[in-house]
Structure formats: structure tokens, C-alpha cells
N, C-alpha and C positions, 0 to 999 in steps of 0.2 A: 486810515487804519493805523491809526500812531495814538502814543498815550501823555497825557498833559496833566501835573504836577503843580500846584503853586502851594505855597505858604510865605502867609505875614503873622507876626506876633511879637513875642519877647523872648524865643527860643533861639538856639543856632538852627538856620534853616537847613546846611547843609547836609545833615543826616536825614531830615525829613524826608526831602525833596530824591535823594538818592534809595531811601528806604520805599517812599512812594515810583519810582522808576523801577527797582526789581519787582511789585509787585504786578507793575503794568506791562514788563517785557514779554508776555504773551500776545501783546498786543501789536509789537516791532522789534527790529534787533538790528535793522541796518544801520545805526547811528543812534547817538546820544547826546544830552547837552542839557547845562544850567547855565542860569543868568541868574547873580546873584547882584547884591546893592553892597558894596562894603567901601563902610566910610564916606562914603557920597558919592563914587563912584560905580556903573554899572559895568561888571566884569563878565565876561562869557567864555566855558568853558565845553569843548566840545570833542568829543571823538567819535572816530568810524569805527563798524563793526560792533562788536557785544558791548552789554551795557558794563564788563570788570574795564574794559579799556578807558572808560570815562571817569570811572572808581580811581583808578591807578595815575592819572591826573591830578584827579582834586586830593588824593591822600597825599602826594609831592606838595599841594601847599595849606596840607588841611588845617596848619594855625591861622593861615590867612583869611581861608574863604570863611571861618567857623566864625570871622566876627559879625558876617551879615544874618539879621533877623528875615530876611526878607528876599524870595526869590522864588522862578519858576523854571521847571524842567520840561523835558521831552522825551520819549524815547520812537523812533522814527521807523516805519515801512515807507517806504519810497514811491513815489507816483509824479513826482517831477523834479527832474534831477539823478542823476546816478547818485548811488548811497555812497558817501564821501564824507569828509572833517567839511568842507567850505559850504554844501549843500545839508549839513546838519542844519539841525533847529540847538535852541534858538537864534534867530533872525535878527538884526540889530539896519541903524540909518547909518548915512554918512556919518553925522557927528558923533553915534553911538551911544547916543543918551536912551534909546529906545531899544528894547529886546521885546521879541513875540515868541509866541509859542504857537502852533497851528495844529488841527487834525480836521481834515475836508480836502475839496478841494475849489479854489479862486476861479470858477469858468471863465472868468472876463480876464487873468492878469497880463494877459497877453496886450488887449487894449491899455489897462493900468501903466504897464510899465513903458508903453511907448510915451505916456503925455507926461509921466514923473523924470524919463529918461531927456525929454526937453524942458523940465523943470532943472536940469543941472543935479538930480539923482545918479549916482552912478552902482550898478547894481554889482554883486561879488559873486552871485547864485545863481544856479539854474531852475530856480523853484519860484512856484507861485506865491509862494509865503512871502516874502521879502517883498514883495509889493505894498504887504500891509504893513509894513515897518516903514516903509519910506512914507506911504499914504496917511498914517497916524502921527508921524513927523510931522510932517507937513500940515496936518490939520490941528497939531498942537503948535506951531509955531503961530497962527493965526488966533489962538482963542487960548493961550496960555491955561486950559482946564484941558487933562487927561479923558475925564469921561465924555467930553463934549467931542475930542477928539477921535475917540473910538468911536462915539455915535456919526458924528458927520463920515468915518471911515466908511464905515458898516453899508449906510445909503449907497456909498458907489460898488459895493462889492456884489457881484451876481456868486450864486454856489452854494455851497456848504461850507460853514466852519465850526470851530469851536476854537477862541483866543483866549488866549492871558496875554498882557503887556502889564510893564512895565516902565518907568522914566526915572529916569537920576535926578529931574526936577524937583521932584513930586515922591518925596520920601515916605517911605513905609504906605505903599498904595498897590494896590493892584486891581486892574479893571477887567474882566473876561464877560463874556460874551456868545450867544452861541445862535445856531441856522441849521437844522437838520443834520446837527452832529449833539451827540450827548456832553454835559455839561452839569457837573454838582458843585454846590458848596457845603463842603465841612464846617461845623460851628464848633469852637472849642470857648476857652475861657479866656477873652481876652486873645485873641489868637483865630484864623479863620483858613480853610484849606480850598484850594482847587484843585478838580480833579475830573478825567475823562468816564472816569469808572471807580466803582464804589472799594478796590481793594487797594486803592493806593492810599486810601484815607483811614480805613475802618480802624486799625490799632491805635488810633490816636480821637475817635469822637463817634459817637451811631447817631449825633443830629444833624442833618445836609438838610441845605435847600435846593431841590433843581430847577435849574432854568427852564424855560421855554423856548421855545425860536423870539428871535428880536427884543429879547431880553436883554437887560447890560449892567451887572451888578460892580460895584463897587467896595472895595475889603480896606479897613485901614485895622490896626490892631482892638480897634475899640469901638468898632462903628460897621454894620453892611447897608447900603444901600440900593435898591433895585428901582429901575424905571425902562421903558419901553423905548423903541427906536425912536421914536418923537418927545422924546424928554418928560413922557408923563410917568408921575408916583406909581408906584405899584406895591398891592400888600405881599410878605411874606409870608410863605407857606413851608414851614418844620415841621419834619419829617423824620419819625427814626429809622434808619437803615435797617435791614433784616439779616445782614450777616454777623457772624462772627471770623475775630479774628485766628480761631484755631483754622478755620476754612484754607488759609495759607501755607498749612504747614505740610510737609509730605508725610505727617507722620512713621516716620519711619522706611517707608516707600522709597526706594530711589528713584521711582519716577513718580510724580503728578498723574500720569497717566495707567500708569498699574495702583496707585491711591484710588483711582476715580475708575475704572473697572470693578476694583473691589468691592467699592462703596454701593453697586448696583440694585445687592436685595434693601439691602436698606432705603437706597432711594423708592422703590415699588414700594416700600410702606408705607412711604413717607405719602407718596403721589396718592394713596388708596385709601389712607387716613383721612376720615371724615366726609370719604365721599362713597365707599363703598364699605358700610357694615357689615351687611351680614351680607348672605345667599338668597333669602328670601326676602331682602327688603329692595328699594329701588335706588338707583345710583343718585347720589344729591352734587348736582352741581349750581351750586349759589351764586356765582358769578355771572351765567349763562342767563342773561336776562330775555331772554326770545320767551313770548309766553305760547300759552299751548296749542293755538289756533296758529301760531304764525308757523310754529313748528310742522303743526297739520299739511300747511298749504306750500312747505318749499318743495320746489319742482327740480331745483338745481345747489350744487356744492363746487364749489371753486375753491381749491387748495394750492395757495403761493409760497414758496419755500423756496432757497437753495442751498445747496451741498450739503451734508447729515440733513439737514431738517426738512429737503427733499425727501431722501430714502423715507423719515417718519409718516411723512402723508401719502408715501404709496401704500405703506400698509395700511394708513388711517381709509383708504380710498376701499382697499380691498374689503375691508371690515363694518366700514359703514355700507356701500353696497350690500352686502350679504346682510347684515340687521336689518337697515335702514327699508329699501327699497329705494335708492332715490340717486340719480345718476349721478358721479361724482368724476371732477377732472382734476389735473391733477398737473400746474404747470410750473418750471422754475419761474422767479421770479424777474428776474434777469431778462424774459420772453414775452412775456406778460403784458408790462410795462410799454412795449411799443408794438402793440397791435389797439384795433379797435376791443375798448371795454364792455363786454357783453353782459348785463345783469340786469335784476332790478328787486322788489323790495319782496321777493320769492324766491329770491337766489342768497344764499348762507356765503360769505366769502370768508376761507380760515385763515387769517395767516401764521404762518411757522415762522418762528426764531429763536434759538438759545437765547441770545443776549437781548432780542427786542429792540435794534439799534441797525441792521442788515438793511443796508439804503436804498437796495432793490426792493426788496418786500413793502420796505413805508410806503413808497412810493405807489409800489400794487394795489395796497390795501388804501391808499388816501382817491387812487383813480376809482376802484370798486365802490367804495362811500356813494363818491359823489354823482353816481348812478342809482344809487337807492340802495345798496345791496347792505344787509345787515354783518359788520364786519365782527368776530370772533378773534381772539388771537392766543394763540399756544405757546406761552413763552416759561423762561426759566427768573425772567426779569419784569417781576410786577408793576417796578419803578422806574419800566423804560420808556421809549418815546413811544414807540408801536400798541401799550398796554394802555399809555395815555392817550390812543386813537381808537381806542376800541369799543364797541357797542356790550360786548359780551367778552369774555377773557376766562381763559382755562391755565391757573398760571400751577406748574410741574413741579415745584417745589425739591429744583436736583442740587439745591446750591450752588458755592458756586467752582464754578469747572475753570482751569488753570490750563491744564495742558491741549495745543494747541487742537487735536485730535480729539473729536467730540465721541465721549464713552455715555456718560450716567447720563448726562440732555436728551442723548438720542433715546435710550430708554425709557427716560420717563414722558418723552415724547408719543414715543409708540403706546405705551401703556392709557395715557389722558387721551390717546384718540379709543385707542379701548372703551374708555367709563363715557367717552362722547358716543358713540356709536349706540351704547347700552341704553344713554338717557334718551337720547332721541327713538329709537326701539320702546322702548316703554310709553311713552308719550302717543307713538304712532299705533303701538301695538301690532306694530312688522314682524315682530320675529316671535316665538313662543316662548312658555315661560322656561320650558325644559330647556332651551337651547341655552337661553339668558342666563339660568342657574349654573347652566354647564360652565359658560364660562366663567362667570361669578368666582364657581368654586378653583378653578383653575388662578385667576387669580390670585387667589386668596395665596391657595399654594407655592405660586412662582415663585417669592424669594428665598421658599428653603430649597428650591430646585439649583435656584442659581449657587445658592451656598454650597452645592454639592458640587455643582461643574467648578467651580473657584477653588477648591479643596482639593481635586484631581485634577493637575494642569499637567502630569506627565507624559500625558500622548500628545498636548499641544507644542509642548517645549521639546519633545521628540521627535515633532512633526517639521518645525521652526529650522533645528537644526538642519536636519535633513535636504531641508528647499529653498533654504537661506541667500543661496549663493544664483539663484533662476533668475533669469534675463527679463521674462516673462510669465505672467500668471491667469490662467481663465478661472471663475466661479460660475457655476452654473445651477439654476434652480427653477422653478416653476410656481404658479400662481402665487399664491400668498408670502411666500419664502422669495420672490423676484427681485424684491427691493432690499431683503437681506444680502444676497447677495453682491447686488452692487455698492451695500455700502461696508462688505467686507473687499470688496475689491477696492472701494475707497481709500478704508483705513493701511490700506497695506503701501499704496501709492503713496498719502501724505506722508508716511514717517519711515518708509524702507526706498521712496523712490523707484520701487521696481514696476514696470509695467503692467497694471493687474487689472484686469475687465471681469463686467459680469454680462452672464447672456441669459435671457430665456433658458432653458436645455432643451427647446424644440428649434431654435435657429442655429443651432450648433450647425446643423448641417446644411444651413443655408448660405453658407458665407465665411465661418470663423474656423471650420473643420480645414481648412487648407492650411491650418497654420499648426495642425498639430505634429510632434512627431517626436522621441523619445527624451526631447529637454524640457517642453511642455509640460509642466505640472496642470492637470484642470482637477479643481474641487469641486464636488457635486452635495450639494446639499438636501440631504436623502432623508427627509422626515416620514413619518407614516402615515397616510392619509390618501387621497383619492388622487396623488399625485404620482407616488410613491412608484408606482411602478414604470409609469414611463420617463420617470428621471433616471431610474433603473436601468433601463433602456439604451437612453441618451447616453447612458457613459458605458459601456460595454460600446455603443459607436466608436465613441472616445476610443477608449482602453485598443481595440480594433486597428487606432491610426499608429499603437506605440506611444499614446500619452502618458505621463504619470498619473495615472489616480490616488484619492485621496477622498473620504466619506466623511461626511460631518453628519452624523446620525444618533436616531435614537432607538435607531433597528437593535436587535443580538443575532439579525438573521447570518447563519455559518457561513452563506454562500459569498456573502462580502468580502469574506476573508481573500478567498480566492481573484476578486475582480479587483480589488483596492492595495497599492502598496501602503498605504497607511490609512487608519481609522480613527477618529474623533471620535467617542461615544457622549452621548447627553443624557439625560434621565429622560424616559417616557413623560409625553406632553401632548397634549389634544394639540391636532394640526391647526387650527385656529389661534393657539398662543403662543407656537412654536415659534415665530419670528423672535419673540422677547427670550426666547432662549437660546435659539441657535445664533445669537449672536455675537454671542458673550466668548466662545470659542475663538471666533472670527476676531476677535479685539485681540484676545491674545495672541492668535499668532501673527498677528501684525508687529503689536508688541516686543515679543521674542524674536519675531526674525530681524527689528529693525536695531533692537539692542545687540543681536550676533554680530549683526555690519557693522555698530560704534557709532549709529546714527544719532543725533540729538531728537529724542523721541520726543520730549514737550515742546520744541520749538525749529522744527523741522521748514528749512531752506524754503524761501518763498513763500510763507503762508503768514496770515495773522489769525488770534483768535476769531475777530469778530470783524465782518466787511463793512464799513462803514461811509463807504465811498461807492459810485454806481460805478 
């Protein structure tokens, strides 16, 4: 879970390469570090902690480093190695003609570094990376060619990576390479970019080539070339990126993360755009290559996901169930993975991921394939690895999302299980039309509803205040509203650190009721619907132990007033679409209470954007 940087051309690379590292510090923040070429020498420059420390570095010799056209960065989440200056990336050999850059991880460097450490390697690191600095050393000092180098590497490596090297030999070159880690090339004019992800590039080119596994491209200012672990030719495939570079900007937002809450009706148009017209027409999903018979005959739905994109497929579970008719499970991905694979070519396997790149999930979805099962994937990244493994693909269309805390993904996550639910219902003819229309038209309306909860945030930011300072936090809710809740207990954990769970509200009293008593804040999420009164219920239990309560509702019922020391009101919404609503609240007051504390809301202690490692 780390983010990787390179540029070769005719430019100073040093503002690239650092312009491309804040755009990836979503991605890490324990460490930093470039490798640059100046004057024929390979320099390496590194710090611990946030990426201004590595800034505040190279500006002490930014007449120096600005003469190299040529170099690659890092910005690092840690997984071997404490996060440190000596355990940074980039990775350099004894003689330090060689600098790496890595994001994976090395399974085997353990074995690597015993047979390099009796080659007379002496290692500096606690990290798997520095095996392959030594390893590409050594297989360059044999075959005097870089790329032969990295390929003979590559063969002894078991894992996951994604590399860039470079050699003080071998000027103006750079070779990357990548294995179940993501991996683009930017194409400019004379000039070509590496990069783990598409926003460290986009301000400077929209044409990339991506890698594949066992790939090993080649960059000199005026020349790319690509061939396969075995040294064979391979054609190139250009491609235009689909972001824009405003995508980066907080517009005005102090955080990324109250940007990308906001942006939410907008993304529901976005996701509803072209596939749901009207009320009376049928949901078009184009991608969804299942024809109409196979659809007839699935018996089974297996939904792989973890953390946010978990919560999305429980409701996705809830919703197809009740349309569908068709039993639906619903496991992290992370579980999945090391049990026996149950499917076959009547079993629908979904997988969830913002990024498309979530190395438990590939992994899910690459096991369910090779059972027959027909695999689908719900991502925000058309252009991912997971989108490139899929049979059928439902791609959300949330852009793209910065802060570390997943807002507009997850909603337009929950929303594309929505319009899945519908197509398949229509196709099946499970559900009636009245019901279909119903929600249709709900739909249609949800982003002026959310425009109105985003308009009125003063009972959230009063509620914020108020509970900002709690040890601990329960959410509680019941059937379709379940997985709201736990992924408002989620969002308040990643970015406030405060202990916040979500329960059923019918297990409250099974087990979690011991822990109530007048510091206890519990939220009950009290929509209208066939649930409504024994959530009702549930917390008047509550309220009974001396809990704080606290309503997120779309009731005006007076007697609230009475049971709840504070109340969240939402706009009236059919209990079927109220998850895409009540959660919008729940963001914010994660948000707010995490900003009271002085928390770093986009980039919140121990997490990366995107899991990219199992």
C-alpha cells in the first residue's frame, strides 16, 4: 500500500516526481523518498514521516537535485520494516548505482537475502525491497543490460510487486515492472511517467499504458518498450485516462473528505445516468454481459468485499434478496480466500472495490472464476486489475476519491447494487412493476433529498460537538439500515479513533446492553418502515440503562423528543432507499466530531487508501 512515481524526459524531474508523491500520499505517509540521476551520479533522498519532511530536504538543495531529468519516487505504508529514514524507499546496492522503488510485498526475501548475504551483500534495511536492489545488482553485473536484469530478477522473486529501478550505468532509462500490484505508464512528448495510480500522473498526460502481470516496460526519453518475463515482444495498448485533473483539487473544501460527502447527489446522477431513464422504462446495464437465460437459472450470489465496500454489499444483499428471489451471501474478502471455493457456472460471484486493486478481493474473485462462477465487479476503477478480470462489470462512475475515508464510493456503490437488483428483477420478473417503479422513482429523487440533508448540517455539527469527546460509541439499527450502521460506526473509528460499533438493535440485549450507562452515547437509526417500531423499542431499552440517545430519522413523531437527547432529521424516504440517505448524516458526524479532535481527516493514522497487499 505505498505509492510509486517515476519520470524520464527533458524536464527537471524534481518537481514531477514530488508533485506526483502529494497526489499519492493517500496511499502512505510513513516515509518518503527520491532517487534521482544528476550528472551521472545516482542520489537518494529520504525522510520519515509526512511527505513536507522530504519537501523540506530537497528544497535545502533544490538547485542541485533540479539538474536531473530523470528519477523515481515513493511514498511508503509500512509492512516490513518500522517506518523510518533507513527503511524508507527508495532502496539502493552496495555500490549504489542502483535505486528501487517497490509497492507489494517480496514473500520469499527472507530466503533472497540469506543467498545475497553470502554473496558479500551487505544489507542497511529491514525491508523486503532491498533484496531486489541487491538481486538487480547482481544480475546487472552479469549481463551488463538493465532490462535483462530486472527480468532475470523478477524469475527469482515469489509475491507481489510493482518496481521502478533505475542505474547510474545506464542513463536516462528506467525499467518498471509489475505482479499483482497496479502499474501505469504515462506518455507525454518525448518524456514518459511511472506511476502506481492514475493521479500522480494525470496533470501532465490522459495517455498511459498499463501493465499487466509479468510485464517489463522499458522508458528512455524517446523510446518505450514492453516484453514479457521471457524476453518476448509485446504490442502496446494506449489508453486515455478518464480523470481530470480538477479531480485533485479540494475546491475550496478544507477537507477531501467534506469535498467528496458533498459531491454525493451529484455522483447518484452521475451513477443513474444512462442506465436509469425514466420510471417506466427498464434499467440498462451494458456491461452486464450475463444473457437472459443464464440470469433465469442463478441459484446463488456470492458478494466479496472488504471494509466500505463490505457495508455496500450488505445492502446490495438486502435488496437483491427482496427483488431478486435468489439467496445471496455476503463474505469479506479477507475469509473468503482460505476456505474451500463453493460455486459453479449458476453462481453470480460480485466483487466490490473502490479502487479495483484490493488484493484480497482479486484474489476471491480470480479463486471463484476458476470454478466456473460467472464473475461481475463493482468498481469506481474501470481501468483496474479486478475490472480487467471480469466477466461482467458495473463500473460507479464516483470519480476519483482522495481522502482516505470512503464517502461518494460507497454511495454510489450502494446505489449500482440498486440498478443491479432492478435489472435482474426485470429479467426474472421477481418483483412487480409497482414495486420496481416505486423505487425507480425514489431514485430518481434521492439527490435532491441529499441536497437538502447537505444544506442543513446544524443538528449534525450540534450533535458533533456535543459527543466529540466519548470514549465510546454504539450505532444501532435493523434490517436494511444494518450495514448503515456499521459503516457509520466505521467512518467515525477511521478518522476520530473513538471506539464505535454497530449492532443489530435486537442483540443489544444480548450481550452489548452491559456496557451501557450514562457516558455511552448509542445512535439508533429510526427510519420508517416495518422496522421502525421495534428499533423504537430497542432504545427506550437503551435510554432505561442511562445511555445517551441520539435519533437519525425521518420520523416528526413529537414523542422522540422526549426519548432522544439529540435528533438528526432527514427528508422522508421509502425504507428501501433509506440506507442511500441515512448515511450521509453518519459521514458527517464522523467528519465533524473528528475535525473537533484536530484529527487529520484525509489521512488518518494507520490506514491507506487502497489495500493492496493481502
Amino acid at each position: 500500500m505505498c505509492g510509486i512515481v517515476g519520470y524520464v524526459g527533458s524536464k527537471s524531474a524534481l518537481d514531477i516526481l514530488l508533485e506526483g508523491l502529494t497526489n499519492l500520499e493517500y496511499r502512505g505517509y510513513d516515509s518518503a523518498g527520491i532517487a534521482v540521476n544528476v550528472e551521472g551520479k545516482v542520489e537518494l533522498y529520504k525522510a520519515e514521516g509526512k511527505l513536507q519532511n522530504l519537501k523540506n530536504i530537497t528544497t535545502a538543495k533544490k538547485e542541485h537535485i533540479e539538474k536531473s531529468t530523470i528519477g523515481i519516487g515513493h511514498i511508503r505504508w509500512a509492512t516490513h520494516g518500522a517506518p523510518n529514514t533507513v527503511n524508507a524507499h527508495p532502496h539502493s546496492c552496495n555500490c549504489g548505482r542502483v535505486a528501487v522503488v517497490h509497492n507489494g510485498i517480496i514473500e520469499n526475501y527472507k530466503e533472497l537475502r540469506v543467498k545475497l548475504e553470502k554473496d558479500g551483500c551487505v544489507f542497511k534495511s529491514q525491508t523486503d525491497t532491498e533484496t531486489v536492489a541487491h538481486l538487480v545488482a547482481k544480475k546487472y553485473a552479469q549481463t551488463k543490460d538493465l532490462t535483462e536484469a530486472v527480468r532475470l530478477a523478477t524469475k527469482e522473486i515469489e509475491g507481489a510487486y510493482a518496481l521502478a529501478v533505475i542505474h547510474q550505468d545506464v542513463k536516462n532509462t528506467i525499467v518498471a515492472t509489475r505482479r499483482n500490484a497496479p502499474l501505469l505508464v504515462g506518455i507525454g512528448e518525448n518524456e514518459y511517467y511511472v506511476a502506481s495510480d492514475v493521479p500522480a500522473i494525470i496533470k501532465y498526460t490522459k495517455n498511459a499504458m498499463y501493465l499487466d502481470d509479468n510485464q517489463i516496460v522499458t522508458l528512455t526519453p524517446s523510446s518505450m518498450k514492453l516484453i514479457d518475463i521471457d524476453g518476448n515482444s509485446i504490442s502496446q495498448k494506449i489508453e486515455t485516462l478518464p480523470w481530470e485533473p480538477v479531480a485533485l483539487s479540494k475546491m475550496g473544501y478544507k477537507h477531501f473528505m467534506l469535498k467528496e460527502i458533498h459531491e454525493q447527489p451529484d455522483v447518484v446522477r452521475n451513477v443513474l445516468s444512462g442506465k436509469l431513464r425514466a420510471i417506466d422504462e427498464k434499467v440498462i446495464l451494458n456491461e452486464v454481459t450475463l444473457n437472459r437465460e443464464s440470469l433465469k437459472n442463478l441459484n446463488r450470489i456470492q458478494i466479496v468485499a472488504c471494509g466500505t465496500s463490505l457495508h455496500a454489499a450488505m445492502v446490495g444483499k438486502y435488496i437483491i434478496e427482496e427483488l431478486c428471489d435468489i439467496p445471496v451471501d455476503v463474505e469479506p474478502s479477507s475469509e473468503y480466500i482460505y476456505r474451500k471455493t463453493v460455486g459453479d457456472k449458476n453462481t453470480l460471484v460480485i466483487g466490490v472495490s473502490q479502487s479495483g486493486e484490493t488484493a484480497d478481493t482479486i484474489t476471491a474473485v480470480r479463486q471463484a472464476k476458476s470454478r466456473g462462477s460467472h464473475i461481475l465487479i463493482v468498481t469506481n476503477r474501470p481501468d483496474s486489475t479486478m475490472a480487467r478480470e471480469a466477466d461482467s462489470l458495473v463500473p460507479v462512475n464516483a470519480g476519483i476519491e482522495v481522502s482516505v475515508a470512503a464517502t461518494k464510493s460507497y454511495m454510489a456503490q450502494v446505489i449500482s447494487f440498486y440498478l443491479l437488483a432492478i435489472y435482474i428483477a426485470e429479467i426474472k420478473d421477481s418483483a412487480s412493476k409497482s414495486i420496481l417503479e416505486k423505487i425507480k422513482r425514489e431514485l430518481i429523487i434521492l439527490p435532491q433529498k441529499l441536497e437538502k440533508v447537505l444544506s442543513h448540517k446544524d443538528d449534525v455539527q450540534i450533535c458533533a460537538r456535543k459527543f466529540a469527546n466519548s470514549k465510546d460509541f454504539i450505532f444501532i439499527a435493523r434490517g436494511i439500515n444494518f450495514p448503515t450502521a456499521l459503516e457509520g460506526a466505521l467512518k467515525l473509528k477511521e478518522i476520530s479513533y473513538i471506539n464505535a460499533t454497530g449492532y443489530t438493535a435486537g442483540e443489544l440485549k444480548h450481550g452489548p446492553i452491559a456496557m451501557l450507562d450514562e457516558s455511552m452515547p448509542v445512535l439508533a437509526i429510526l427510519m420508517k418502515g416495518k422496522v421502525y417500531d421495534k428499533i423504537l423499542s430497542n432504545a427506550e431499552e437503551a435510554k432505561a440503562r442511562n445511555a445517551r440517545m441520539i435519533a437519525l430519522t425521518d420520523s416528526e413523531d413529537v414523542k422522540l423528543d422526549d426519548l432522544f437527547e439529540s435528533i438528526i432529521r432527514v427528508p422522508e424516504v421509502d425504507e428501501t432507499l433509506s440506507p442511500a440517505l441515512a448515511i450521509v448524516p453518519l459521514q458527517l458526524l464522523a467528519y465533524y466530531i473528528a475535525e473537533f479532535l484536530g484529527k487529520d481527516v484525509d489521512q488518518p493514522r494507520n490506514l491507506a487508501k487502497s489495500v493492496t497487499v493481502e
